[in-house]
ChimeraX commands (.cxc) that place a marker at each C-alpha (Angstrom):
marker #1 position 13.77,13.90,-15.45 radius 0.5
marker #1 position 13.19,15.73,-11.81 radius 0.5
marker #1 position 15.27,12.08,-10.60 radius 0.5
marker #1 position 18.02,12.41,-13.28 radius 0.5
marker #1 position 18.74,16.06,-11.92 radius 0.5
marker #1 position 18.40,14.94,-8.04 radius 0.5
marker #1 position 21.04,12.22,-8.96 radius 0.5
marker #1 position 23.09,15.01,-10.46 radius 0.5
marker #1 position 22.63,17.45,-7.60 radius 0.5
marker #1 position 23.55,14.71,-4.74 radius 0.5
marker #1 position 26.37,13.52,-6.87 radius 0.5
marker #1 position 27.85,16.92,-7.60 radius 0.5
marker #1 position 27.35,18.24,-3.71 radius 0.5
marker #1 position 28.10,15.02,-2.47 radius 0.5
marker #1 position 24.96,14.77,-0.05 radius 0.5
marker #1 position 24.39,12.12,2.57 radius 0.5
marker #1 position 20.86,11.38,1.53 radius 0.5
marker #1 position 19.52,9.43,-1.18 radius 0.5
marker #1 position 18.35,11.17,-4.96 radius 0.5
marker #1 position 14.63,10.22,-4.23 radius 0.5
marker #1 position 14.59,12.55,-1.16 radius 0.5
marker #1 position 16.55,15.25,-2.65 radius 0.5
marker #1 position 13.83,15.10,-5.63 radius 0.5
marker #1 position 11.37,15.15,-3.27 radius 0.5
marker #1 position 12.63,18.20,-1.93 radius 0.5
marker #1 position 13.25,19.96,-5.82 radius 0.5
marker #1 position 9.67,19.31,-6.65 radius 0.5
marker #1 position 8.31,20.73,-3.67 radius 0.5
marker #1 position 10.42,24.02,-3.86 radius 0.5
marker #1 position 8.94,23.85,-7.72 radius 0.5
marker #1 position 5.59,23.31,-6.31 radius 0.5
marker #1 position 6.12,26.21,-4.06 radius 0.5
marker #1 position 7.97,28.66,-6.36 radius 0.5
marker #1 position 4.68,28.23,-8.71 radius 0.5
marker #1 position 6.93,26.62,-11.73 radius 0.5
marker #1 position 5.30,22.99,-11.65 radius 0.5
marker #1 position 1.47,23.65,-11.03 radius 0.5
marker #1 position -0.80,21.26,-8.92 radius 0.5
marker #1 position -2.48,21.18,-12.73 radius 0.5
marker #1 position 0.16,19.60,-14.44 radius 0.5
marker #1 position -0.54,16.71,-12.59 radius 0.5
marker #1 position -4.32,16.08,-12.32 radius 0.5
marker #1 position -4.74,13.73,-15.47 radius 0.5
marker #1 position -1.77,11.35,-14.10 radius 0.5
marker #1 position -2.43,11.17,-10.44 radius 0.5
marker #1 position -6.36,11.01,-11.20 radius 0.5
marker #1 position -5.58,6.99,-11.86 radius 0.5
marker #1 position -3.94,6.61,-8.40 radius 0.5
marker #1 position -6.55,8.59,-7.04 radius 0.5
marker #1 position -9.66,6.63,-8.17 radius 0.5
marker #1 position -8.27,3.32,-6.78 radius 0.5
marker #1 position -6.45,4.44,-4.08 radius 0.5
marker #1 position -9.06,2.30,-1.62 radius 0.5
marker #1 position -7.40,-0.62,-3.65 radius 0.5
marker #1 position -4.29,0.22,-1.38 radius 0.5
marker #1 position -5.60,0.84,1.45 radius 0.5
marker #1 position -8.55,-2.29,1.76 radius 0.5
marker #1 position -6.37,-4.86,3.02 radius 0.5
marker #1 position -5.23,-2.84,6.01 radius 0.5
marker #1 position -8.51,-1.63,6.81 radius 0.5
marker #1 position -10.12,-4.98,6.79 radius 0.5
marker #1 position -7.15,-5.95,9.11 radius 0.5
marker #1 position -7.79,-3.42,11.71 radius 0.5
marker #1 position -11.59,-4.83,11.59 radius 0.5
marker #1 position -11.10,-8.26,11.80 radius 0.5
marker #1 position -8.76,-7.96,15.07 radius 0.5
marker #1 position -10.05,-4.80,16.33 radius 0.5
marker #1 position -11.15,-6.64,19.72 radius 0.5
marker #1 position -7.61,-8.06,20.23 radius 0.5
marker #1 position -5.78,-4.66,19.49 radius 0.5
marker #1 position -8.61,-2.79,22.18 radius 0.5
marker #1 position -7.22,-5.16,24.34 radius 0.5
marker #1 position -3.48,-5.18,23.43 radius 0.5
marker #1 position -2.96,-2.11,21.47 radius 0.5
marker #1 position -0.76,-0.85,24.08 radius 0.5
marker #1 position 1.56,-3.87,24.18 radius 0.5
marker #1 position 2.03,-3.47,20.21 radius 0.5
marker #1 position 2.31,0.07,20.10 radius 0.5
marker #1 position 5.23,-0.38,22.83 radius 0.5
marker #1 position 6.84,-3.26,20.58 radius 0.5
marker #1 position 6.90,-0.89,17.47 radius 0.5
marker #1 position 8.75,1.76,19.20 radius 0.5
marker #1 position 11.41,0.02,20.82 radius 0.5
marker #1 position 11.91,-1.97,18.20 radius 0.5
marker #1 position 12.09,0.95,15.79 radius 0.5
marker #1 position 14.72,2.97,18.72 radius 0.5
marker #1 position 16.82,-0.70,18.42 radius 0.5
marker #1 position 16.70,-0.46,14.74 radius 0.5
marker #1 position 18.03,3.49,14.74 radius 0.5
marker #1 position 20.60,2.36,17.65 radius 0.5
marker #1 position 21.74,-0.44,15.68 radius 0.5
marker #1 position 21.95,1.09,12.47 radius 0.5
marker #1 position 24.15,4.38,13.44 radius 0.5
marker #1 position 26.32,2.04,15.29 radius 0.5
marker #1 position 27.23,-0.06,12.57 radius 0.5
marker #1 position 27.53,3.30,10.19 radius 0.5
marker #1 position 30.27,4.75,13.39 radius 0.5
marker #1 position 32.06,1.00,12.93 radius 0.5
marker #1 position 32.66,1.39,8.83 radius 0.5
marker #1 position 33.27,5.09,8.91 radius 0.5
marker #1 position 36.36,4.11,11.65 radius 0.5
marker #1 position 36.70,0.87,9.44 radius 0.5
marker #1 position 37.32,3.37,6.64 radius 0.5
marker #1 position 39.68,5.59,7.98 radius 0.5
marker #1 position 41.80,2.77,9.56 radius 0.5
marker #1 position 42.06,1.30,5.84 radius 0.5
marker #1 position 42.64,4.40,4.29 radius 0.5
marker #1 position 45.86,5.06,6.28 radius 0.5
marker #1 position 47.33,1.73,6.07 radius 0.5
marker link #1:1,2 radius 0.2
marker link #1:2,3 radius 0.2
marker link #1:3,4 radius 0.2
marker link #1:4,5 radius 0.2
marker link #1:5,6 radius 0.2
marker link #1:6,7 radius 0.2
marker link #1:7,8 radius 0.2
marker link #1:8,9 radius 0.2
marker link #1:9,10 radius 0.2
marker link #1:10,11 radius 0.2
marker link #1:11,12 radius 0.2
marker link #1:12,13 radius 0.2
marker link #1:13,14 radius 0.2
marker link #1:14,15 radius 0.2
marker link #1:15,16 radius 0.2
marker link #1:16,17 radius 0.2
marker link #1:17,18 radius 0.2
marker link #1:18,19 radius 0.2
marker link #1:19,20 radius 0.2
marker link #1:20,21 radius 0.2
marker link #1:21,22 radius 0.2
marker link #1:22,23 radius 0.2
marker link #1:23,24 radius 0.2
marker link #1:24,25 radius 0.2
marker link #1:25,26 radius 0.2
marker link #1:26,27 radius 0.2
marker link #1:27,28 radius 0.2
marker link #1:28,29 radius 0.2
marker link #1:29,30 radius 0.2
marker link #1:30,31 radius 0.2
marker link #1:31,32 radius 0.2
marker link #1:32,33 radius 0.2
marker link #1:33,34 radius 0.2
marker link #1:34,35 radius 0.2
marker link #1:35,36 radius 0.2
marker link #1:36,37 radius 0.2
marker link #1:37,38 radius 0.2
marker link #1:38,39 radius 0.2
marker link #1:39,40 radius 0.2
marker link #1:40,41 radius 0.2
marker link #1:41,42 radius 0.2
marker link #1:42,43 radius 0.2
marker link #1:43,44 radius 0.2
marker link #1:44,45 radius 0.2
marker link #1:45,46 radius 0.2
marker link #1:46,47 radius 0.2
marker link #1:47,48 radius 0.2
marker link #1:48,49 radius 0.2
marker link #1:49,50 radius 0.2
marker link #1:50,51 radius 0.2
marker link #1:51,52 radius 0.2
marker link #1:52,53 radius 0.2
marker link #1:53,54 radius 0.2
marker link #1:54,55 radius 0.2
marker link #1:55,56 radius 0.2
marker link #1:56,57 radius 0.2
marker link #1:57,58 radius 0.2
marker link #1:58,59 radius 0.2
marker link #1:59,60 radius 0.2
marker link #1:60,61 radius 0.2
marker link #1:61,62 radius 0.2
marker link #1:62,63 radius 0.2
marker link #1:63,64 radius 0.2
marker link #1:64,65 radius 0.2
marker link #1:65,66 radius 0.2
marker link #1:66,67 radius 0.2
marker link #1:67,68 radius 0.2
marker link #1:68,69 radius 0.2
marker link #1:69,70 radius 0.2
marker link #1:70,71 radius 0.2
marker link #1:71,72 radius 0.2
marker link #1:72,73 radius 0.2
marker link #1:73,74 radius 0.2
marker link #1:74,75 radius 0.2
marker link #1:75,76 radius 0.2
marker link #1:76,77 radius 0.2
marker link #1:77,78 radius 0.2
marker link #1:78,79 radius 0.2
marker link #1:79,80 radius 0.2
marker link #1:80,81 radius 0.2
marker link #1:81,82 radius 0.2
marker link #1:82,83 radius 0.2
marker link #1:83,84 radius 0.2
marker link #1:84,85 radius 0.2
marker link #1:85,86 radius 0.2
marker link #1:86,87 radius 0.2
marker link #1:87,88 radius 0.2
marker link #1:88,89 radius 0.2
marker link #1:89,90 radius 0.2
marker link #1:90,91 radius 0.2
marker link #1:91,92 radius 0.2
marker link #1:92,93 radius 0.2
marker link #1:93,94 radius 0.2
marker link #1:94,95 radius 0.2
marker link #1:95,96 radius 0.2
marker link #1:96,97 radius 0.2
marker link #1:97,98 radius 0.2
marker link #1:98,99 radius 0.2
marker link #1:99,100 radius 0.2
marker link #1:100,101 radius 0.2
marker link #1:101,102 radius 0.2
marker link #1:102,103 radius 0.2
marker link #1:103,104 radius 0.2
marker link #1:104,105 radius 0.2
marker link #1:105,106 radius 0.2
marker link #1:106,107 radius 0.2
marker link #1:107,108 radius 0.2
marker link #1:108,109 radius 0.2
view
């Protein structure tokens, strides 16, 4: 339900971000304001909870198996991720600049 409104909110207001993170943001200020209680919510999130290690196993067991190799060369991957992640930003507002002026051009013509 919380979705169906965010859909209707971004919709109506016409805001750049997607529904899930403008419900995001609507069931924190809920949280906050003290309408939705932490309560409400204990019987359905207690089955995440109790396997939540389910989730999280495979990476751990990763970061044990190659621990020695990312002692060594943590640094070098740690450096890949963020310039690869400041190409992927670059890259991605850059083509968003092209089809905004893409858009406009067609618009007038």
């Amino acid at each position: 339900m919380l979705y169906g409104i965010a859909v209707l909110v971004t919709d109506f207001f016409a805001l750049p971000v997607p529904p899930v993170l403008t419900g995001m943001v609507l069931f924190f200020l809920l949280l906050v304001t003290g309408v939705l209680k932490p309560a409400h919510f204990e019987h359905s999130s207690g089955l995440f909870y109790r396997h939540m290690a389910l989730f999280l196993v495979p990476s751990i067991v990763g970061v044990m198996k190659y621990w020695g190799i990312l002692r060594q060369q943590g640094w070098a991957l740690f450096l890949i991720i963020v310039v690869s992640t400041i190409f992927v930003l670059i890259t991605t507002a850059w083509v968003a600049m092209l089809c905004k002026q893409g858009g406009k051009q067609n618009d007038g013509g």
